[in-house]
PASE-200928 format. One line per 4 residues: their letters; for each residue x, y, z of C-alpha. Coordinates in steps of 0.25 Angstrom, whole numbers, plus 5000, padded with zeros to 4 digits. Layout:
REM PASE-200928
A = X Y Z; ...
REM end
This chain:
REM PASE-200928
XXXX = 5596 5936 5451; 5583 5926 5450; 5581 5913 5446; 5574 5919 5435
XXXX = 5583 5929 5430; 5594 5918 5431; 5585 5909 5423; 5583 5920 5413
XXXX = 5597 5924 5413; 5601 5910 5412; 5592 5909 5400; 5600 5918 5390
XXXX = 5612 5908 5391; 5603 5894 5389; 5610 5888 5376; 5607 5873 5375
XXXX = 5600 5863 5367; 5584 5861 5368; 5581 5873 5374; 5568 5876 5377
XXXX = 5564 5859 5376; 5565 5849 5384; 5581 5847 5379; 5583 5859 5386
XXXX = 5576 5856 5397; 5585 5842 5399; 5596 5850 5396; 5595 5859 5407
XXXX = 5592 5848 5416; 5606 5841 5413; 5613 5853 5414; 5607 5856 5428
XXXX = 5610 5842 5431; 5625 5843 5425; 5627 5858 5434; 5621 5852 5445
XXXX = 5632 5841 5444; 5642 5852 5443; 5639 5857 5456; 5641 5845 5463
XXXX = 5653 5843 5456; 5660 5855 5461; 5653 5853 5476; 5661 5838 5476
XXXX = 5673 5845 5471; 5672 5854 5484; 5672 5842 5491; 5682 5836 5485
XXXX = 5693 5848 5481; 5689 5857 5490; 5687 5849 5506; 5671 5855 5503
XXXX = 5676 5870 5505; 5666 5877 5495; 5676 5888 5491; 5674 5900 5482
XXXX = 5679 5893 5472; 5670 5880 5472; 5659 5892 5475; 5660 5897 5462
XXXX = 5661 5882 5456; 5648 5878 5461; 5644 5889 5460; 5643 5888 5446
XXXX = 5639 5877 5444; 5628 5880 5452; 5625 5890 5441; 5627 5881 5429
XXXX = 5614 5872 5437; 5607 5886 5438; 5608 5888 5424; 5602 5875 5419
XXXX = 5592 5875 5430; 5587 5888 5426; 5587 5882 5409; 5578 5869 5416
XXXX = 5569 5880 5422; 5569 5889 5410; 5566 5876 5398; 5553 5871 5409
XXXX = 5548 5886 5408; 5551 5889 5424; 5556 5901 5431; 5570 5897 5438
XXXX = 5565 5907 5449; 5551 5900 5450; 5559 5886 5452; 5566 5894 5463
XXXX = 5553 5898 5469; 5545 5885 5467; 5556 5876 5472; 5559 5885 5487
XXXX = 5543 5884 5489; 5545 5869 5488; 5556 5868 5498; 5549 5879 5507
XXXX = 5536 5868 5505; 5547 5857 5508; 5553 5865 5521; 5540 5866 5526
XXXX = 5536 5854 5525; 5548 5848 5531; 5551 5841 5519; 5565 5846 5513
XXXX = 5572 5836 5516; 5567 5820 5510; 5566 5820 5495; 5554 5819 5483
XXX = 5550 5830 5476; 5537 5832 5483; 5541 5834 5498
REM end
């Protein structure tokens, strides 16, 4: 599957409030926020329950969550008018730029 079929796919199943305003933008953005929260939460818990062993079963947990950040990603994309796979693109060419340039590392949006 694409970025852009995903985004499509994911489309049909977006139910929430201001959709297609800038409500549904901001929502999006919290619930990317809130999925990526989630991911980190299950990777401390590998930490902590699991003595940092990423198993099958703590796979599939993050996993998951992974795709619950996918989702509200692809929602962002879709209220701002952009294809998820253009994003995909856009953003490589930026870190082959970066990679060329010696400049992966540091931080700032314009390395």
């Amino acid at each position: 599957m694409t970025f852009d079929e995903y985004q499509i796919a994911a489309a049909k199943t977006a139910i929430y409030p201001g959709k297609g305003e800038i409500l549904g933008l901001l929502y999006c953005g919290l619930g990317a926020a809130s999925e990526g929260g989630e991911v980190a939460g299950k990777i401390k818990k590998v930490l902590r329950d699991n003595n940092g062993v990423v198993d099958a079963v703590f796979q599939r947990k993050i996993a998951d969550e992974i795709g619950g950040a996918l989702w509200y990603l692809a929602q962002a994309a879709t209220e701002i008018g952009v294809d998820l796979g253009a994003i995909a693109q856009d953003n490589i060419a930026i870190l082959a730029s970066r990679q060329a340039r010696g400049t992966l590392h540091g931080d700032g949006d314009n390395r």
